[in-house]
VOGU-3710 file (C-alpha; in Angstrom, 3 decimals, decimal comma):
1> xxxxxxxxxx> 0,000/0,000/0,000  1,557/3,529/-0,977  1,373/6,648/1,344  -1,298/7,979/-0,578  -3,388/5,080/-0,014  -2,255/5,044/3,772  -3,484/8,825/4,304  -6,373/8,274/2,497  -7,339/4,939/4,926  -5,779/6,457/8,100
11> xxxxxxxxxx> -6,967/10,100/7,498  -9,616/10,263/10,329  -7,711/9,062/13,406  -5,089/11,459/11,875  -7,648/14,305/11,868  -9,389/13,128/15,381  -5,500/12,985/16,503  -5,050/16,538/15,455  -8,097/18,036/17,111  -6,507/16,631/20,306
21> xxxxxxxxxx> -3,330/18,254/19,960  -5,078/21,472/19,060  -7,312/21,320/21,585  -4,578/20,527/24,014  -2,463/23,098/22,759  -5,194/25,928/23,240  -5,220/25,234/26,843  -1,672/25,376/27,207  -1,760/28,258/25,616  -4,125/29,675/28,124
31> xxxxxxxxxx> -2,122/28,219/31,227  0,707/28,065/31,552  0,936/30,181/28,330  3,559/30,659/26,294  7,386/31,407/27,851  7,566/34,906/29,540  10,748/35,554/29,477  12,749/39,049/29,142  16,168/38,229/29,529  19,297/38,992/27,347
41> xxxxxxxxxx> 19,734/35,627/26,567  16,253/35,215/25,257  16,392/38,050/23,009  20,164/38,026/21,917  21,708/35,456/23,813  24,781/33,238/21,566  27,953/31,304/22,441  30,432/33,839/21,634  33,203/35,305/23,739  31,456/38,623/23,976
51> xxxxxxxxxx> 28,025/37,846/25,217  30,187/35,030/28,294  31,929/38,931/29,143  28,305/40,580/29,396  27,337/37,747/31,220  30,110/38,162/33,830  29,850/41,902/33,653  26,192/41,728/34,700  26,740/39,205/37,337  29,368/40,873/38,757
61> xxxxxxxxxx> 28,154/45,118/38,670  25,020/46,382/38,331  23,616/44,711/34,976  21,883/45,978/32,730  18,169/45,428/34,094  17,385/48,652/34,768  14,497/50,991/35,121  14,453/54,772/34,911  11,993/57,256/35,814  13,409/60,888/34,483
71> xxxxxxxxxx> 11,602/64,077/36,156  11,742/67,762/33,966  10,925/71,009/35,147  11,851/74,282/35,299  14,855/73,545/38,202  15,377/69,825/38,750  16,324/71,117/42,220  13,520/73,141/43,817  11,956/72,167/46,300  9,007/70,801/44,608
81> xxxxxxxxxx> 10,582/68,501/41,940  12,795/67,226/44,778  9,709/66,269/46,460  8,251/64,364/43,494  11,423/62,860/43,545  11,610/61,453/46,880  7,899/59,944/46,456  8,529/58,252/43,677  11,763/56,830/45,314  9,790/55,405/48,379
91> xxxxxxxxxx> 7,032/54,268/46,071  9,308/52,385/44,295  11,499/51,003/46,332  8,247/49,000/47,887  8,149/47,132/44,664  9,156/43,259/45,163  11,701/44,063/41,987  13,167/46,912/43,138  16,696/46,108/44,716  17,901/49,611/45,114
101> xxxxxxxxxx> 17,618/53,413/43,724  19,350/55,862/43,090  18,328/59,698/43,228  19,850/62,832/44,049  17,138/63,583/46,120  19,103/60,760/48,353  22,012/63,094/49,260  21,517/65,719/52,137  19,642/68,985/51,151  23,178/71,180/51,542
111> xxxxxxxxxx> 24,778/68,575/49,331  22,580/68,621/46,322  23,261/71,215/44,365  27,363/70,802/44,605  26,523/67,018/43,423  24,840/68,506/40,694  28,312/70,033/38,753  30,172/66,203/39,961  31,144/64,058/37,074  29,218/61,373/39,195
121> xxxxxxxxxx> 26,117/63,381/38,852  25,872/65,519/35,885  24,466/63,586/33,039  23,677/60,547/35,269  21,451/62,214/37,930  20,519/65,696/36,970  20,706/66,725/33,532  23,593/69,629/32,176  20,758/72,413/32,184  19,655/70,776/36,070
131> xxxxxxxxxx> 15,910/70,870/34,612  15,687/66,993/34,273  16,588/64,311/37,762  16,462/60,561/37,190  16,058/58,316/39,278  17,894/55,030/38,439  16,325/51,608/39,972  18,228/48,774/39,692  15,540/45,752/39,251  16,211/41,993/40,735
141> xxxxxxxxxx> 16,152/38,937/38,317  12,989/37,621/37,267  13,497/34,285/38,721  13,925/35,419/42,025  10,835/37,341/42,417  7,921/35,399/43,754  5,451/37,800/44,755  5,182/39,754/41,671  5,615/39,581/37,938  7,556/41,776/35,838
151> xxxxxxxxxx> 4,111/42,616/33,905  3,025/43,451/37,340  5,651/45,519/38,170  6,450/47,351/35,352  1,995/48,346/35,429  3,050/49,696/39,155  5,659/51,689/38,451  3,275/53,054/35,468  0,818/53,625/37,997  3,553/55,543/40,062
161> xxxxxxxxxx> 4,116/57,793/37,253  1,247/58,883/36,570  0,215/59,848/40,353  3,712/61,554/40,427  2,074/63,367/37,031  -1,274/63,930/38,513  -0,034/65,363/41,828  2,795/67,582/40,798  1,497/69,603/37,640  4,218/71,159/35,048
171> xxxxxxxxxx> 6,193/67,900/35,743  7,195/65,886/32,880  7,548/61,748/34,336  8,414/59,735/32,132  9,256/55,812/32,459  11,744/53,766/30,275  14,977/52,133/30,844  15,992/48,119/29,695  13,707/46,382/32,038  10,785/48,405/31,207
181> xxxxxxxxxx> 11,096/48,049/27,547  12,118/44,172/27,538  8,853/44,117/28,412  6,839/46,842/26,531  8,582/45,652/23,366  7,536/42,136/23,627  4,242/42,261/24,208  3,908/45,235/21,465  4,463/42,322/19,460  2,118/40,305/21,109
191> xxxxxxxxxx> -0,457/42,467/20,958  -0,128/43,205/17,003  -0,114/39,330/16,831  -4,183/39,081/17,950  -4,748/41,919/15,915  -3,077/40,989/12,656  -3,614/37,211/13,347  -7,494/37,850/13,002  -6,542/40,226/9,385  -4,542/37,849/8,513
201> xxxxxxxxxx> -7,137/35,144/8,840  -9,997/37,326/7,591  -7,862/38,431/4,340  -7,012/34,284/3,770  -10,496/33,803/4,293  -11,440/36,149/1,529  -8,842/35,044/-0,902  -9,935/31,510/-0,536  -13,661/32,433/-1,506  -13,012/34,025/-4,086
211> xxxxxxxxxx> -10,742/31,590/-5,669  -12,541/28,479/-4,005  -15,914/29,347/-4,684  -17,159/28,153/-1,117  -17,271/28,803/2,248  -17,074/25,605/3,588  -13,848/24,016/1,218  -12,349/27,628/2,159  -12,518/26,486/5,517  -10,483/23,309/4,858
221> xxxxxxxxxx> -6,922/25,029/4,556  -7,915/27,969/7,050  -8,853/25,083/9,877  -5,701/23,398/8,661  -3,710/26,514/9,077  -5,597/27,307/12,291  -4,544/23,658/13,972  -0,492/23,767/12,256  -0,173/26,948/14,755  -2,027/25,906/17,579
231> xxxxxxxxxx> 0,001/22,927/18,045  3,360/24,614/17,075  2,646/26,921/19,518  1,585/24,246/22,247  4,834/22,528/21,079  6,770/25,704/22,246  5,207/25,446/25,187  5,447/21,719/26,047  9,441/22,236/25,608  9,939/25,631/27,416
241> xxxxxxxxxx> 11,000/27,383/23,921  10,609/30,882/24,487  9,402/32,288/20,902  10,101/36,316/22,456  9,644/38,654/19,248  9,227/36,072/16,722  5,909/35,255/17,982  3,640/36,955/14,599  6,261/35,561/12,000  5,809/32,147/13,097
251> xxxxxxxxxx> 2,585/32,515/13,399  1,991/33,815/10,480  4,735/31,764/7,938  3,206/28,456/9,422  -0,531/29,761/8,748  0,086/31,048/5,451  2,253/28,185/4,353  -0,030/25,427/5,455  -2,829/27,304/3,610  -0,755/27,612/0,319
261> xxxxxxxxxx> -0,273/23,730/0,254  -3,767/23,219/0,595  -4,698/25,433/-2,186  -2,371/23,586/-4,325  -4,511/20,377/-3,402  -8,003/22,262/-3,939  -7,426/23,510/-7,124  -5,375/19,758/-8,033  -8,425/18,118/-6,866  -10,913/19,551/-9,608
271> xxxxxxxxxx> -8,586/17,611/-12,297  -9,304/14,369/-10,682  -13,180/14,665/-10,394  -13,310/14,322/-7,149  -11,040/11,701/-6,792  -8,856/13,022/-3,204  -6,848/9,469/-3,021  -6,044/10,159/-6,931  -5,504/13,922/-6,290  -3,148/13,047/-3,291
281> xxxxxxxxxx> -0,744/10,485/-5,031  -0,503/12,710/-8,043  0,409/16,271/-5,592  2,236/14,112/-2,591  5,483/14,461/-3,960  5,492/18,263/-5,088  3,869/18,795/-2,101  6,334/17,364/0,058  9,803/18,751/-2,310  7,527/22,098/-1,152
291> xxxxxxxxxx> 7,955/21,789/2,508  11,021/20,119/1,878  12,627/23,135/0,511  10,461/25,738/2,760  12,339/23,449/5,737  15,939/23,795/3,716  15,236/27,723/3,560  14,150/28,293/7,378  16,744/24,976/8,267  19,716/27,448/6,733
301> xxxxxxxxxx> 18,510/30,332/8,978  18,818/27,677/11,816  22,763/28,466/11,366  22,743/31,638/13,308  24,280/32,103/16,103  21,634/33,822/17,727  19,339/32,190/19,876  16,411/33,473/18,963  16,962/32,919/15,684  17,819/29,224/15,561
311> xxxxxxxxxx> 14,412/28,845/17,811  12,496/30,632/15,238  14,231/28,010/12,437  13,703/25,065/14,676  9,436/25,904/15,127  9,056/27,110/11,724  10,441/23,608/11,244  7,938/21,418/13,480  5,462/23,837/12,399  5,608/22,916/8,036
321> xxxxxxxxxx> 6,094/18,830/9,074  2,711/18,898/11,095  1,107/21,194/8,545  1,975/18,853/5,755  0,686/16,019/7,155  -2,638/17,921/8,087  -2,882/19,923/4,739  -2,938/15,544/3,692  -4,924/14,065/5,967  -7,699/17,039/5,477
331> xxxxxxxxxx> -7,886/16,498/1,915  -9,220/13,201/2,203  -12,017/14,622/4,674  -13,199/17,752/2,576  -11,719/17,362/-0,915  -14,092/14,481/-1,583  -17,533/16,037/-0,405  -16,675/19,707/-1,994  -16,384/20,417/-5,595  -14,094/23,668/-6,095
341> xxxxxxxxxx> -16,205/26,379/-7,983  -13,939/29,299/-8,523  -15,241/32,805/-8,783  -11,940/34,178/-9,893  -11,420/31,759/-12,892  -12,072/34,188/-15,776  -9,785/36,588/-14,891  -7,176/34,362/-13,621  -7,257/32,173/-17,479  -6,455/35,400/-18,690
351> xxxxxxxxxx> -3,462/36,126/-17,042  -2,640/32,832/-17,316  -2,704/32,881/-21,388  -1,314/36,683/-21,608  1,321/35,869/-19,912  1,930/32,592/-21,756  1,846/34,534/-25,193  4,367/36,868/-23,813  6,296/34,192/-23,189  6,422/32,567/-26,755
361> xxxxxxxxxx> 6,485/35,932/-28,288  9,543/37,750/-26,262  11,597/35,217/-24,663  14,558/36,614/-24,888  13,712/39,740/-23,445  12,216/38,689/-20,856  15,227/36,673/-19,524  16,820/39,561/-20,193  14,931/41,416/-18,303  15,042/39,621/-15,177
371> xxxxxxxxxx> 18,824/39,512/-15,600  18,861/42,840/-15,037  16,759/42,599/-12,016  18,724/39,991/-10,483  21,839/41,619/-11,152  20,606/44,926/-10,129  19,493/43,972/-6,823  22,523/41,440/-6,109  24,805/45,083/-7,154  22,734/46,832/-4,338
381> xxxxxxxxxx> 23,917/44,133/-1,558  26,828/46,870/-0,454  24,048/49,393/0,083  22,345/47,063/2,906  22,857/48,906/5,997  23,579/46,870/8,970  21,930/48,362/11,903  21,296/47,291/15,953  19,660/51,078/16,490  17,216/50,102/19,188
391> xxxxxxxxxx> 14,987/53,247/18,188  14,964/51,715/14,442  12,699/49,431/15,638  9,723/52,035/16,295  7,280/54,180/15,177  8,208/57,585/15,449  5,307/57,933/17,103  5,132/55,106/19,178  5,297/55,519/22,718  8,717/53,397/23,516
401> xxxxxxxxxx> 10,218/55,420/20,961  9,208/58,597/22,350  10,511/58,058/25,980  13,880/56,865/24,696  14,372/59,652/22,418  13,551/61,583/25,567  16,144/60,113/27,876  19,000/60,092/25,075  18,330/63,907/24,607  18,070/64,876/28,582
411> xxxxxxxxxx> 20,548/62,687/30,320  23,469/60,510/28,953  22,639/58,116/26,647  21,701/54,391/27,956  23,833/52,156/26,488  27,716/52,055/27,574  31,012/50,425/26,286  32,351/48,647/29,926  36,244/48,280/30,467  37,211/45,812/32,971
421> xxxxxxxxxx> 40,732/45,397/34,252  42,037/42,654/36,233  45,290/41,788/37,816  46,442/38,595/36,435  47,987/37,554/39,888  44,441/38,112/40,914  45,482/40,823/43,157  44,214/44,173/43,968  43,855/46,037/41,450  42,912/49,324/42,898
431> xxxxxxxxxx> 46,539/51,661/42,981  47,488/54,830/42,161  49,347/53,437/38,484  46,002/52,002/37,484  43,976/55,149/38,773  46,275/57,213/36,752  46,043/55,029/33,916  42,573/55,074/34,200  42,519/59,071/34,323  45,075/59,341/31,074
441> xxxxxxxxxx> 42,312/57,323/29,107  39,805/59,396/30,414  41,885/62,561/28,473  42,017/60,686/25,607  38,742/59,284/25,036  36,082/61,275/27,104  34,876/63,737/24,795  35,906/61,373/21,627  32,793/61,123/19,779  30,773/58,636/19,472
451> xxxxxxxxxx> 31,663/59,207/23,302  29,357/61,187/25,409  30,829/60,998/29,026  33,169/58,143/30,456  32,278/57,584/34,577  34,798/55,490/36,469  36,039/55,117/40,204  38,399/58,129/39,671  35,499/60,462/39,314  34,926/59,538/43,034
461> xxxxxxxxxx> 38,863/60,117/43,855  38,816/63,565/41,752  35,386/64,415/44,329  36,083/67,740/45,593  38,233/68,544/43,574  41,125/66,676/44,722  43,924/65,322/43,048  44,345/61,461/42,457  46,212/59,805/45,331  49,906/58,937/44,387
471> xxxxxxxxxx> 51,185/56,253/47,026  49,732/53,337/48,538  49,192/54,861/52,077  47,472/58,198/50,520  45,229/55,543/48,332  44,492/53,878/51,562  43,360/57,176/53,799  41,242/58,338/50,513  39,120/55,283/50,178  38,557/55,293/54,046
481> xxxxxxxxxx> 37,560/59,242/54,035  35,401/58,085/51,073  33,963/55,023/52,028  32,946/57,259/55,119  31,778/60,279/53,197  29,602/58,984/50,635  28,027/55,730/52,579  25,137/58,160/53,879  23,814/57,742/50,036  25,870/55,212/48,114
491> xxxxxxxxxx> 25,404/52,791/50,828  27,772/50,791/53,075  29,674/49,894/50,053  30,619/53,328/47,950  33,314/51,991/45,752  31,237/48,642/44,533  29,812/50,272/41,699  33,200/50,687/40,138  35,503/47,901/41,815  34,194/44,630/42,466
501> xxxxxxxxxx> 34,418/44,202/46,313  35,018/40,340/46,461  36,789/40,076/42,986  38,535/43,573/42,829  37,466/43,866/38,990  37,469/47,636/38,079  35,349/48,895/36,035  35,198/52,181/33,654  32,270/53,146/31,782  31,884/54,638/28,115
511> xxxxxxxxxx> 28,477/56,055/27,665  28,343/56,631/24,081  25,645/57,617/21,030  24,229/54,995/18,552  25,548/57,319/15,245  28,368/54,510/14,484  27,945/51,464/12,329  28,908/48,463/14,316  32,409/48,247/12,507  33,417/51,699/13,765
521> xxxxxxxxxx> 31,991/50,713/17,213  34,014/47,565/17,582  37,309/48,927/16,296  36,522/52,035/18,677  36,246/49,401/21,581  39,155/47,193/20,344  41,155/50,815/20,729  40,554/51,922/23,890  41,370/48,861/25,260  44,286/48,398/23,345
531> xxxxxxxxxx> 45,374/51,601/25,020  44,586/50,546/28,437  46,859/48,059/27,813  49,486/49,843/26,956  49,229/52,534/30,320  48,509/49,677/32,510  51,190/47,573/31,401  51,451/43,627/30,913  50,468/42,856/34,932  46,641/44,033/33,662
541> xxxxxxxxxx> 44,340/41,875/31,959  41,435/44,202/30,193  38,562/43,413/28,675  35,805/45,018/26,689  31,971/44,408/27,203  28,850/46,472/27,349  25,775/46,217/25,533  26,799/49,054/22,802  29,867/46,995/22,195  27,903/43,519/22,236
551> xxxxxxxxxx> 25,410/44,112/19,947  28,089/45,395/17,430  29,244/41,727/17,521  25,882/40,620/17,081  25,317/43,078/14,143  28,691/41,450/12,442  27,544/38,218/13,301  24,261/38,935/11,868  26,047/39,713/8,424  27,803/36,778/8,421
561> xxxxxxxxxx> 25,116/34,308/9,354  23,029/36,311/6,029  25,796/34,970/3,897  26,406/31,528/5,297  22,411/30,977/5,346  22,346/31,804/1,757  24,582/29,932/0,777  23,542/26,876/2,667  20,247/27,770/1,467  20,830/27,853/-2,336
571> xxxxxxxxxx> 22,917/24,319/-1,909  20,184/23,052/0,170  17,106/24,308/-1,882  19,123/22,791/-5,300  19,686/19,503/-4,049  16,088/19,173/-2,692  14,881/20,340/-6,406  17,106/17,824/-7,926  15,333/15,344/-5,766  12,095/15,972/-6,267
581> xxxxxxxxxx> 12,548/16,543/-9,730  14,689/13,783/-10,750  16,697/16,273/-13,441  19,434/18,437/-12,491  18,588/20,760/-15,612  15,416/20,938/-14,409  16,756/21,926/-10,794  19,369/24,158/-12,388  16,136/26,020/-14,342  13,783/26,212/-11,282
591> xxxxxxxxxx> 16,401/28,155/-9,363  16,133/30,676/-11,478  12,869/32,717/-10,149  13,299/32,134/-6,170  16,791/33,601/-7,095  15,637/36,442/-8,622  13,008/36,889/-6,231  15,951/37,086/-3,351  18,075/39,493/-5,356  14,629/41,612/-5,413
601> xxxxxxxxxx> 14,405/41,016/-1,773  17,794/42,668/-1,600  17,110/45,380/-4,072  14,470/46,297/-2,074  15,932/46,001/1,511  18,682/48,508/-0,088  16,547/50,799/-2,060  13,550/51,702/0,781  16,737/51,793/3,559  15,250/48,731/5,424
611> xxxxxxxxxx> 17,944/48,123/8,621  19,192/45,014/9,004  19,129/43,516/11,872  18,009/40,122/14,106  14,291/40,265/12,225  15,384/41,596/8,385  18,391/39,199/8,557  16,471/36,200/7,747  14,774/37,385/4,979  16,877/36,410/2,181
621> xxxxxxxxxx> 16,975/32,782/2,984  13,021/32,832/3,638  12,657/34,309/0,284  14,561/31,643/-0,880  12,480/29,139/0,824  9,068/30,457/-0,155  9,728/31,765/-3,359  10,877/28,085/-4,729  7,350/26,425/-3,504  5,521/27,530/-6,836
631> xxxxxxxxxx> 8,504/26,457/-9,080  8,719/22,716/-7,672  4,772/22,374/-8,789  5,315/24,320/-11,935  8,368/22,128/-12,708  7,132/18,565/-11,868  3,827/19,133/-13,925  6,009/20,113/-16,575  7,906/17,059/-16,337  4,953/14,592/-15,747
641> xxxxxxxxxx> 3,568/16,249/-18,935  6,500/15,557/-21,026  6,835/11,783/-19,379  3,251/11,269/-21,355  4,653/12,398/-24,682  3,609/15,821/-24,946  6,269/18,367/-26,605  7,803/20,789/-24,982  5,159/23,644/-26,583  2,284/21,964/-25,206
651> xxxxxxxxxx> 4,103/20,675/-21,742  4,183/24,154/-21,717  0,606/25,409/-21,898  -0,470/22,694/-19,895  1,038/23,357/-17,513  0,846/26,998/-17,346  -3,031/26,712/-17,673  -3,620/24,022/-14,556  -0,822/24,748/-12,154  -0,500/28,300/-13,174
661> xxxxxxxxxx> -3,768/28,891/-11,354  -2,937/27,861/-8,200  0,505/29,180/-8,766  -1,290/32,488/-9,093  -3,772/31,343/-5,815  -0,999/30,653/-3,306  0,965/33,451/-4,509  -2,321/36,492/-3,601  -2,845/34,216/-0,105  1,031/34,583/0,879
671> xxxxxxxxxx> 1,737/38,192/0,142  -2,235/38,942/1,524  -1,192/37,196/4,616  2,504/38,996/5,139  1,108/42,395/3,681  -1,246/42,399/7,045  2,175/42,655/8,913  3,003/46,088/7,127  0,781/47,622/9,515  2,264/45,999/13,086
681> xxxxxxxxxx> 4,266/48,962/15,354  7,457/46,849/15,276  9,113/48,024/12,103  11,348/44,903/11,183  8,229/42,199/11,533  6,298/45,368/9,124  9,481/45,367/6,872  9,282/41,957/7,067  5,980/41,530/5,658  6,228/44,806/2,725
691> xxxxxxxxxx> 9,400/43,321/1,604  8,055/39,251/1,168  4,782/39,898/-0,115  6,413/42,393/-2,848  8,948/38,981/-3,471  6,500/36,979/-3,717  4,674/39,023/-6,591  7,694/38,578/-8,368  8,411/35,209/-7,653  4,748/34,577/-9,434
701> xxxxxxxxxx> 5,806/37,306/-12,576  9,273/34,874/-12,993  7,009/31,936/-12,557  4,544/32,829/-15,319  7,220/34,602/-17,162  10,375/33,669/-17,115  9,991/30,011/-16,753  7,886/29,163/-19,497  10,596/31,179/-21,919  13,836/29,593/-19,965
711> xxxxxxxxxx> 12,106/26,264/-20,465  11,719/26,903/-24,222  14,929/27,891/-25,091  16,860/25,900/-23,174  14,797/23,566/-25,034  15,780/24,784/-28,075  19,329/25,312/-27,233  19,494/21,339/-26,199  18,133/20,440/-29,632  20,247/22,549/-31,565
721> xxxxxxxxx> 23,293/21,378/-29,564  22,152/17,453/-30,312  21,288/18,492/-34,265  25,163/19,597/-34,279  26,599/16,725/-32,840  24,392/14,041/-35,300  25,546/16,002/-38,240  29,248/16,535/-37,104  29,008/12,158/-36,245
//
């Protein structure tokens, strides 16, 4: 018994089975829910040297979950800010997350103002013009806080903020900082998920009518679709895989691709008569070299190293193999009670044979004219512009947006190049060479753009205006008169912000604008601590961390992942083709439009200034993937046409006039479902969508196009080349 003949006798427990996992899977959905998690590692995390250093940095200083709450008014200082000030600290520091803040309003009355023109406070604390005071809270790990969670926290500290608003008029309070917008971002996405989860499946819905001709056979690869995601999802949740900000793509891709393959079967299963065991052992095969390649494009994305990438390769993965199987099994249920009646046929058979004649009549040109395309956009590939700005990923309306833009302008920027030194005897490190090393660097690179400010322990040695200790006994007396001093509102441990207590790891801090590209940002990093090298001397070990100089890595890792993805992609996608096609000339051929469609992809990334980053990265590879789907169906009835005898003329029209139309179907149902992402507030998923629905219009132009004139005259070409060698023999 074949596997056609299997599905078709198995397809009910198959379809009962299914039900059960996606009835399973919307509970788990509902509780426990999907993963909730915010941390670095979740959204960036990798095996590389540089994210191990922020690791250690955060565990051993302050990290970078953070939360500010930035007060502006006429004078940061009067009484009456200082007031807000101190109620928003206590408020605050109430908070189950909260493990400590930081205010000027902390430091005695008679202090303030002469804190104000510090190094330690200007910029941090109080702004340059004094009309803006932050307060800084520095926020405990998830994991360790029981009574609250960080939804729940970061709506009480909203609810802070807006009291502090309500009861101190001509106050501007505004809320931001990493914690705060690990969360807001991720559940921005969220949200546009319900919204344009329900276009998206309205919008599929429609398509399907229209080119189905009724409601209840468009319901076949919509409830397919439907089920595919539910129990991906309830996969991700069985295993603990957090899916963070790739939530609406894989949503989305699995929906959309599901649907496509089902399409392929509806409008497969009118040639047949009704026949769905006939209709399935004449489309299993495409079918399956379909999701085979959509799994080599998404399987090649899978080499990033990225974590949230690779988990977004590995669902999209489960997500196409249970899809398949449904898209199958749910032909053999609905395919045989529901004839397809399309409304959309007229217009569609005239595309179909325009395009066909265009073909025959201009083949040449055409190729040519894709040539150009492809060329063109592969050309524009050194106009891509690799990007990590966090503010690229907004509105500029958007809220998140807003209160970053406001922070950056007030007080010193957020993110920060970090310096650590060590001794390698494991000694202290803490002397007067290394604070006047650390002071000579300070010279050189303080006010060296993209630098802002630098903030290190010698700002506290230089307090007062003092010079920097030069022997060990005056270092000694100094940190005791400062440990004393500034306890009262540093706490019992002054110093531990800049020099590790237990380890003696010093730190020095580079607060610096996101203007750079990430190459200039890691060679400015790779400087400065090649020149804290060379004032410390060979007893130092330094290193260089910080999230503005990790995710410059990422951004060059990013770059290279593009190119090893394509690549792997390309091999992958040919070999599959070859496979399913039996014919390497006919693998060679159908690579053709999905690589034309990616060199679009790139054209178009390069020409509407599209950033690249952890979301735009992979959309090359799922061009690739998606763009080749049409091509293997195109291809193989092509090829079963010519097995029966027909010439290559007539394989031709054949083909273009019965798989052309679902061609053209599955083609208006992918780029309806990814144009519906346009409109969500996180710019690379809306990039992601513009960008793939405009490929995949001309993936279907190359399809109806270019294929049907490559086929000819390579056609041609072969039989001239054979004529030549019979008359030369």
């Amino acid at each position: 018994m074949d596997i056609a003949a299997r599905i078709a006798n198995w397809h009910r427990p198959i379809l009962v089975l299914a039900a059960v996992a996606a009835v399973a899977s919307a509970v788990s959905l509902w509780r426990p829910g999907l993963s909730d998690e915010y941390s670095l590692s979740s959204l960036a995390g990798n095996n590389s040297q540089q994210f191990r250093d922020l690791e250690a940095f955060i565990d051993e200083f302050a990290g970078v979950e953070l939360t500010l709450i930035v007060v502006r008014s006429e004078n940061a200082l009067s009484p009456e800010t200082q007031e807000c000030l101190e109620e928003v600290v206590k408020q605050s520091s109430e908070l189950p997350a909260v493990d400590g803040a930081a205010s000027i309003c902390q430091a005695p009355k008679l202090l303030r103002r002469f804190l104000a023109d510090t190094n330690i406070a200007k910029g941090l604390l109080v702004s340059s013009d004094k009309r803006a005071a932050s307060i800084i809270l520095q926020m405990r790990d998830d994991s360790v806080v029981k009574e609250m969670t960080r939804g729940e926290t970061v709506a009480a500290l909203k609810q802070i903020v807006a009291q502090a608003r309500a009861e101190h008029p001509g106050h501007e309070v505004v809320l931001t900082g990493p914690y705060v917008l690990s969360y807001e971002m991720t559940h921005l996405v969220w949200d546009d998920l319900v919204t344009f989860g329900m276009l998206g499946a309205a919008a599929s819905l429609v398509v399907l009518l229209l080119s189905l001709g009724s409601f209840r056979l468009a319901a076949y690869p919509l409830l397919v679709g439907v089920a595919s995601v539910a129990i991906t999802l309830g996969l991700s949740v069985w295993l603990g895989i957090n899916t963070a900000l790739n939530l609406p793509m894989l949503v989305l891709l699995t929906a959309v691709l599901t649907i496509a393959n089902c399409v392929h079967l509806a409008v497969g299963h009118d040639e047949t008569r009704g026949h769905a065991e006939i209709t399935i052992r004449r489309l299993i095969r495409p079918c399956t070299g379909v999701v085979a390649t959509t799994m080599v494009g998404f399987g090649a994305v899978g080499v990033s190293a990225l974590e949230p990438v690779r988990t977004f390769a590995l669902l999209m993965l489960l997500g196409l193999g249970v899809g398949l199987v449904l898209s199958l099994a749910g032909a053999c249920g609905t395919l045989t009670q529901y004839k397809t009646q399309p409304m959309l046929s007229r217009p569609i058979d005239r595309l179909l044979r325009g395009s066909l004649l265009l073909a025959r009549k201009n083949p040449l040109p055409i190729m040519l004219l894709f040539l150009i395309v492809g060329i063109g956009g592969a050309a524009l590939t050194a106009k891509l512009q690799f990007s990590l700005r966090f503010l690229e990923n907004f509105r500029p309306d958007d809220e998140i947006r807003t209160n970053y833009e406001f922070v950056q302008d007030t007080l010193t920027p957020m993110q920060s190049m970090e310096l650590l030194i060590d001794r390698r005897d494991g000694s202290q490190v803490l002397s007067p060479h290394s604070l006047a090393a650390i002071d000579q660097l300070t010279e050189e690179y303080g006010s060296r753009e993209p630098i802002v400010r630098m903030i290190s322990v010698v700002d506290l040695f230089k307090f007062g205006n003092f010079d920097l200790p030069t022997t060990d006994s005056a270092l000694k007396r100094r940190t005791t008169l400062l440990t004393t001093a500034l306890k009262m509102f540093l706490g019992d441990e002054p110093l531990a912000e800049f020099v590790h207590p237990e380890k003696g790891t010093m730190r020095v801090a580079f607060f610096a604008s996101e203007g750079p590209d990430a190459a200039s940002k890691i060679e400015l990093g790779d400087e400065i601590c090649a020149r804290a090298e060379e004032l410390l001397g060979d007893e130092y070990q330094v290193r260089m961390t910080g999230l503005y100089y990790f995710y410059a890595h990422v951004a060059r890792e990013l770059l290279r992942d593009q190119v090893v993805s394509l690549i792997a992609s390309t091999i992958g996608v040919l070999l599959t083709m070859a496979l399913v096609l039996k014919s390497w000339r006919l693998a060679f051929i159908g690579m053709m439009p999905p690589l034309f469609a990616g060199a679009s992809c790139v054209g178009l990334m390069a020409i509407f200034h599209v950033p690249f980053n952890t979301v735009t990265s992979m959309m090359l590879a799922i061009a690739l993937g998606i763009a080749v789907d049409d091509t293997i169906h195109y291809l193989w009835r092509y090829r079963s046409s010519r097995a029966k005898g027909q010439s290559v003329k007539r394989a031709i029209a054949t083909t273009q006039l019965s798989v052309g139309r679902a061609c053209t179907l599955t083609s208006v149902v992918i780029a309806a479902g990814f144009a519906v992402m346009g409109m969500s507030r996180f710019l690379p998923i809306a990039y992601f969508g513009c960008v793939i629905s405009v490929v995949m219009a001309v993936a279907l132009a190359a399809n109806l196009l270019m294929l049907p004139a490559l086929l000819a005259v390579v056609d041609r070409w072969r039989m001239r080349t054979q004529a030549a060698r019979l008359s030369t023999s």
